[in-house]
PDB file of N, CA, C and O in Angstrom:
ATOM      1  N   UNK A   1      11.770 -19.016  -2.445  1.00  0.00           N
ATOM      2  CA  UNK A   1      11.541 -19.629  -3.727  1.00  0.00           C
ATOM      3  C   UNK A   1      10.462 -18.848  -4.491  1.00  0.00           C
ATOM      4  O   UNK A   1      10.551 -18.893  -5.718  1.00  0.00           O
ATOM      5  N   UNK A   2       9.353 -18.067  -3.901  1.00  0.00           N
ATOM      6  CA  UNK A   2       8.184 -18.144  -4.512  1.00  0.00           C
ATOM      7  C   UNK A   2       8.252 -16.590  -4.414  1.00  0.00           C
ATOM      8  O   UNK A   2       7.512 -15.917  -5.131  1.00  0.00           O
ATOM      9  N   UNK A   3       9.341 -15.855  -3.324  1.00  0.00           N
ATOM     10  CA  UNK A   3       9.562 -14.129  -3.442  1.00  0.00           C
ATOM     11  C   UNK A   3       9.630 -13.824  -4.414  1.00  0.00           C
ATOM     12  O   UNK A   3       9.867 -14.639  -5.306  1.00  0.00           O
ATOM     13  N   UNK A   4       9.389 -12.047  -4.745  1.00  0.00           N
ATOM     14  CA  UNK A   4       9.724 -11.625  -5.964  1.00  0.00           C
ATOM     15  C   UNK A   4      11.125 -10.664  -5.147  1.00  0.00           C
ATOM     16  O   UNK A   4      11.799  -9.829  -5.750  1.00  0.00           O
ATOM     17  N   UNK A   5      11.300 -11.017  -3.782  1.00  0.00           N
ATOM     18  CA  UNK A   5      12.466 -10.060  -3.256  1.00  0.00           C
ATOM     19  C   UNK A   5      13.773 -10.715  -3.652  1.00  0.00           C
ATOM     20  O   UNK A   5      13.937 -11.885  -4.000  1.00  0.00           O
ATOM     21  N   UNK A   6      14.860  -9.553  -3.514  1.00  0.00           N
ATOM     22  CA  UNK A   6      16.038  -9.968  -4.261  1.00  0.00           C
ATOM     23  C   UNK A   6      16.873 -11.137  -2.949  1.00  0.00           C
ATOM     24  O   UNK A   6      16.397 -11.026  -1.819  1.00  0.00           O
ATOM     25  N   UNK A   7      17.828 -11.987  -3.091  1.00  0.00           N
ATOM     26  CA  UNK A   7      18.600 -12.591  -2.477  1.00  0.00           C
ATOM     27  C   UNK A   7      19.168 -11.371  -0.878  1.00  0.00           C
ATOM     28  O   UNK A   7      19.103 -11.578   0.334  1.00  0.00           O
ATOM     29  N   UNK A   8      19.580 -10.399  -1.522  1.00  0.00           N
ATOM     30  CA  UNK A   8      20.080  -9.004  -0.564  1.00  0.00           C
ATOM     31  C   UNK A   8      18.899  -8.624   0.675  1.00  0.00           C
ATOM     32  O   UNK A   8      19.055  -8.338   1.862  1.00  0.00           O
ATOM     33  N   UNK A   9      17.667  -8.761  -0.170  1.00  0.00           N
ATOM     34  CA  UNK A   9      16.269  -8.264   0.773  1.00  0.00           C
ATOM     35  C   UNK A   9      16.469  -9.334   1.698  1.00  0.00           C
ATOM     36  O   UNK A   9      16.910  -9.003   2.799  1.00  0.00           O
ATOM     37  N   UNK A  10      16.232 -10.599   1.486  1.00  0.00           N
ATOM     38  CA  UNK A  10      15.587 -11.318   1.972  1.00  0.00           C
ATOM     39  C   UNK A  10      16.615 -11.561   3.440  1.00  0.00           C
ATOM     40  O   UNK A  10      16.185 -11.694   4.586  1.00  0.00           O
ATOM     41  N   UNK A  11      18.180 -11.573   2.975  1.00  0.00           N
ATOM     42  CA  UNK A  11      19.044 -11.975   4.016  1.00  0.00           C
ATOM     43  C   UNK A  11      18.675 -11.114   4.736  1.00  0.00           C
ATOM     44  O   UNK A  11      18.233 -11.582   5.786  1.00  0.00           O
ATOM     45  N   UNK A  12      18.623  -9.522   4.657  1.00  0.00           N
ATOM     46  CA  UNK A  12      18.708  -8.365   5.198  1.00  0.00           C
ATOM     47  C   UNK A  12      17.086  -8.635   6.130  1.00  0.00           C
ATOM     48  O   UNK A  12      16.954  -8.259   7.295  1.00  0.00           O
ATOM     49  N   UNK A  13      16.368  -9.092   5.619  1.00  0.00           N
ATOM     50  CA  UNK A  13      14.427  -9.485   6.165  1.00  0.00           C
ATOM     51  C   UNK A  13      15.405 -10.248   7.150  1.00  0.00           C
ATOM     52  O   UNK A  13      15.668  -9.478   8.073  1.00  0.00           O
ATOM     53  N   UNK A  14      16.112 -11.593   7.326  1.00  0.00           N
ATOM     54  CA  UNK A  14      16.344 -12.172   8.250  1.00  0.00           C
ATOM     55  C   UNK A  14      17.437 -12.149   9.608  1.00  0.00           C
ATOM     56  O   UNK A  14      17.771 -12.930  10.498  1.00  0.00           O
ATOM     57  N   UNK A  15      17.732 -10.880   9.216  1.00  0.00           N
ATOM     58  CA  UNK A  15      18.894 -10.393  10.646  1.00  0.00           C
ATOM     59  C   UNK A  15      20.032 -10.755  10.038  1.00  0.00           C
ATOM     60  O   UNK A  15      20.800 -11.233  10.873  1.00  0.00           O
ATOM     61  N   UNK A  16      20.648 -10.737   8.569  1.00  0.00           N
ATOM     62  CA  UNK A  16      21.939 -11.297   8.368  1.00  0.00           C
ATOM     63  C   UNK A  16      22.847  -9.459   7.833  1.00  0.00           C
ATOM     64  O   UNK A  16      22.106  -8.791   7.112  1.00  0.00           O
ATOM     65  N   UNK A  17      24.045  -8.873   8.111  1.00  0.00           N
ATOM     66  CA  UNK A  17      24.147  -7.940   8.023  1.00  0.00           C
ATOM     67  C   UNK A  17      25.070  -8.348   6.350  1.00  0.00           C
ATOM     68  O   UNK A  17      25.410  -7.512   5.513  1.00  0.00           O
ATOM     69  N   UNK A  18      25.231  -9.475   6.295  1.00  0.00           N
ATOM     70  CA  UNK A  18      25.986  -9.712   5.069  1.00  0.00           C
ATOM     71  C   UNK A  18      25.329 -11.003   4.002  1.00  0.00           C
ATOM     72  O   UNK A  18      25.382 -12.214   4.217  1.00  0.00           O
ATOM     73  N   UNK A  19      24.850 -10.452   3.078  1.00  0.00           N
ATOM     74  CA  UNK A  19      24.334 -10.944   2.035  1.00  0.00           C
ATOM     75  C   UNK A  19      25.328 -12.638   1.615  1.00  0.00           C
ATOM     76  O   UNK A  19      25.076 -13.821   1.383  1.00  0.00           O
ATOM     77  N   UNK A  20      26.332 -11.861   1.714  1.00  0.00           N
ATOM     78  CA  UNK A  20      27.338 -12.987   1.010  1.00  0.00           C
ATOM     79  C   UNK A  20      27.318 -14.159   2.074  1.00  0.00           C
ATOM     80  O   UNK A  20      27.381 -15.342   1.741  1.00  0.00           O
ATOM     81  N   UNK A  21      27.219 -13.696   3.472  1.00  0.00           N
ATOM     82  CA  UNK A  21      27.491 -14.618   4.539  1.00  0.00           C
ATOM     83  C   UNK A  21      26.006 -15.201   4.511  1.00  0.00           C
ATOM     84  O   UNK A  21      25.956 -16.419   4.681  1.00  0.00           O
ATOM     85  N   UNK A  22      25.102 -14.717   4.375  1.00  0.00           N
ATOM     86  CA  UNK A  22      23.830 -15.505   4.154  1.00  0.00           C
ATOM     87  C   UNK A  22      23.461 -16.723   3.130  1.00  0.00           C
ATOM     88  O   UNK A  22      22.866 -17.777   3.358  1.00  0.00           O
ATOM     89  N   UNK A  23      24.167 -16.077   1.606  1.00  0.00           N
ATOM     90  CA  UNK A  23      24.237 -17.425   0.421  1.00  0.00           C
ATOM     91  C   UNK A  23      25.211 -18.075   1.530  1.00  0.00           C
ATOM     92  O   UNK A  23      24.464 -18.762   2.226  1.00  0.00           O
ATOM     93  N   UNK A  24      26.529 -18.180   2.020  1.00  0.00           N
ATOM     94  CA  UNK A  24      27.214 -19.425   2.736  1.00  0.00           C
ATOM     95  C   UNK A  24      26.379 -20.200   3.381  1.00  0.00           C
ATOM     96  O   UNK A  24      26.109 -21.321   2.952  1.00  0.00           O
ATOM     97  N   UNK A  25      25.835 -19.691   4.544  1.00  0.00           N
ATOM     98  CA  UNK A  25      25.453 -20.609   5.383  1.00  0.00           C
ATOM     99  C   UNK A  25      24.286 -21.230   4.185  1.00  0.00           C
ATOM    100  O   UNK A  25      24.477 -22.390   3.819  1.00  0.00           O
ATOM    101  N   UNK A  26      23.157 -20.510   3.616  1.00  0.00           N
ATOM    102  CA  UNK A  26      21.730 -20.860   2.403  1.00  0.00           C
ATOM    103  C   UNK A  26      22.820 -22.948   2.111  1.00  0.00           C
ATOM    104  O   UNK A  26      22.631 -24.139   2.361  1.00  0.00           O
ATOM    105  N   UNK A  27      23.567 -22.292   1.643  1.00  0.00           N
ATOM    106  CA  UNK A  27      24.252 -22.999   0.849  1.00  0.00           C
ATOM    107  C   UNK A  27      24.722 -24.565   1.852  1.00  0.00           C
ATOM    108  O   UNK A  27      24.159 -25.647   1.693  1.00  0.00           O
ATOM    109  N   UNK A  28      25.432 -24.405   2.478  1.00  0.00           N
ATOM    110  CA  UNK A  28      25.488 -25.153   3.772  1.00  0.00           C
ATOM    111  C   UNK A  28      24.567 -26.092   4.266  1.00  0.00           C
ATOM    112  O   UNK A  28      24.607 -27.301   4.492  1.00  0.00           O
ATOM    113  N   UNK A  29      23.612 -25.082   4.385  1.00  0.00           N
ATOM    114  CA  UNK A  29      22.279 -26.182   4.882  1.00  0.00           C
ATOM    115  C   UNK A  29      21.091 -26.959   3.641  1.00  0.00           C
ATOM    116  O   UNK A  29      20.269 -27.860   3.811  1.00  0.00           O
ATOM    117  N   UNK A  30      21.389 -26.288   2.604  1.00  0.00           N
ATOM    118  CA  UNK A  30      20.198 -26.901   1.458  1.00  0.00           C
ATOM    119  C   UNK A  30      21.113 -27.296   0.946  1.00  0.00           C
ATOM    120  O   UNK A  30      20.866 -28.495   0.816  1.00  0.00           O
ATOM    121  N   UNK A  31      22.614 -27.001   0.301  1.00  0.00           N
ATOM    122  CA  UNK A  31      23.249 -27.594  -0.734  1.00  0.00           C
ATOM    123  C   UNK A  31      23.205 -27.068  -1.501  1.00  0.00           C
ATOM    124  O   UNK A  31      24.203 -27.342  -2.167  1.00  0.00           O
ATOM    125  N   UNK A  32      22.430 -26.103  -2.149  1.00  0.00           N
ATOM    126  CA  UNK A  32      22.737 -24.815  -3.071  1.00  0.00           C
ATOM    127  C   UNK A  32      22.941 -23.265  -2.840  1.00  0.00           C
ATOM    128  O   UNK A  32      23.129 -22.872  -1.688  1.00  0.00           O
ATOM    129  N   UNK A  33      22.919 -22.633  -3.585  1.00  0.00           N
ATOM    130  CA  UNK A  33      22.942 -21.677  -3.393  1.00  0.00           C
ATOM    131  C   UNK A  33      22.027 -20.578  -3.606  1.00  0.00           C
ATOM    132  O   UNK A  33      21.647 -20.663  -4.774  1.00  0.00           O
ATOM    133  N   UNK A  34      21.496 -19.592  -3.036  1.00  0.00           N
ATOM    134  CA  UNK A  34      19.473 -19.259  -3.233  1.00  0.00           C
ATOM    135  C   UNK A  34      19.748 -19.100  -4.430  1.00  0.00           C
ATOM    136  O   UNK A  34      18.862 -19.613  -5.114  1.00  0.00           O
ATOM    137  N   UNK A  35      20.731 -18.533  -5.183  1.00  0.00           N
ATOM    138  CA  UNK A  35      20.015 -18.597  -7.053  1.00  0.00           C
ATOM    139  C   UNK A  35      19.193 -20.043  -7.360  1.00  0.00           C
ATOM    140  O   UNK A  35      18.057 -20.224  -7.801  1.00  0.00           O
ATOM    141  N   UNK A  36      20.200 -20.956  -6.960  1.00  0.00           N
ATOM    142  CA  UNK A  36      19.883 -21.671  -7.922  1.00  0.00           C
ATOM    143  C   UNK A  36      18.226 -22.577  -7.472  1.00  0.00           C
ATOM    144  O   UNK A  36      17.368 -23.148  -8.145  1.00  0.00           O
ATOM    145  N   UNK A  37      18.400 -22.320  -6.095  1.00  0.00           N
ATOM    146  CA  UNK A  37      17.480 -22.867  -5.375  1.00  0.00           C
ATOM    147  C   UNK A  37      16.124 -22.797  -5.754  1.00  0.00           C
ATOM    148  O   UNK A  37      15.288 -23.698  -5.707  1.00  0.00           O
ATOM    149  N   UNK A  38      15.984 -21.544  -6.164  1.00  0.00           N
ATOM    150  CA  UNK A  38      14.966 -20.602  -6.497  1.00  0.00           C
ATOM    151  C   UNK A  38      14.780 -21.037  -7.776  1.00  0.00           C
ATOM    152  O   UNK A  38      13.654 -20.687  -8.131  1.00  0.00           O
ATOM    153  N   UNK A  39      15.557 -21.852  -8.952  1.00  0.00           N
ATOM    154  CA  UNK A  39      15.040 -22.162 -10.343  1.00  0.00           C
ATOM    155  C   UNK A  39      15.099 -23.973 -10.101  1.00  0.00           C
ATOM    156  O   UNK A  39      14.477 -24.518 -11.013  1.00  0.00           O
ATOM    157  N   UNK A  40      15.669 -24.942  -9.139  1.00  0.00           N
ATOM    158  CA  UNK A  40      15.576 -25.704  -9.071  1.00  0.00           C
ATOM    159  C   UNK A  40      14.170 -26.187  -8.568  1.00  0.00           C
ATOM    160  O   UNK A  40      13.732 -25.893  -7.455  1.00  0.00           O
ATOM    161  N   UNK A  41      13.577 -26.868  -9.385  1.00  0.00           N
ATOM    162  CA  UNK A  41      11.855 -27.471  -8.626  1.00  0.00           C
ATOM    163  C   UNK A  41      12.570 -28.327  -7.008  1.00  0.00           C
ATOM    164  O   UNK A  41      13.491 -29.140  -6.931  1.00  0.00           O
ATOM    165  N   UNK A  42      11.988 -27.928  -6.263  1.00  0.00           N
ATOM    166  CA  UNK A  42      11.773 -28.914  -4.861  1.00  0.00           C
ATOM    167  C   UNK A  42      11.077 -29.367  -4.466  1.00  0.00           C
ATOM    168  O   UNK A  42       9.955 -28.862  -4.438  1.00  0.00           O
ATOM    169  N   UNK A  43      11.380 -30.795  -3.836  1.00  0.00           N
ATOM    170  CA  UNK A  43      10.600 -31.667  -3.771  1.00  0.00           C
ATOM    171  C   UNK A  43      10.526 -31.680  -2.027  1.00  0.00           C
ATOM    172  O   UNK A  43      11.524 -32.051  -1.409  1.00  0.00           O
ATOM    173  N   UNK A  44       9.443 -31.308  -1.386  1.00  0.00           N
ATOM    174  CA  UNK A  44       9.002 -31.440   0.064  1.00  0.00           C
ATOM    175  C   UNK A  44       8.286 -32.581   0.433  1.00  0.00           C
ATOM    176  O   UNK A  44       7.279 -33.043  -0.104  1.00  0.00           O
ATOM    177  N   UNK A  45       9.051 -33.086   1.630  1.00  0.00           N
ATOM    178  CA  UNK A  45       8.133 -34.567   2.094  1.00  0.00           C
ATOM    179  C   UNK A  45       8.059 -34.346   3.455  1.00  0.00           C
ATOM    180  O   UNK A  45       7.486 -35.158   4.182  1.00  0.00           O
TER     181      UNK A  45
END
């Protein structure tokens, strides 16, 4: 949320060899997708 790294870096920072397969699962488990994630305010409890 708070990176200035691109969606591509970050999967690639986490052991994913496919960007696209990284937004799936992103998506899967939060419900969005990191674009949008990243302009949506979140609320942590």
């Amino acid at each position: 949320m708070y990176s200035g790294q691109s969606i591509q870096e970050i999967a690639f920072e986490l052991g994913f060899e496919d960007p696209f397969y990284f937004s799936k699962v992103f998506k899967k488990v939060t419900g969005q997708a990191p674009k949008a994630f990243r302009v949506t305010p979140q609320k942590f409890t």
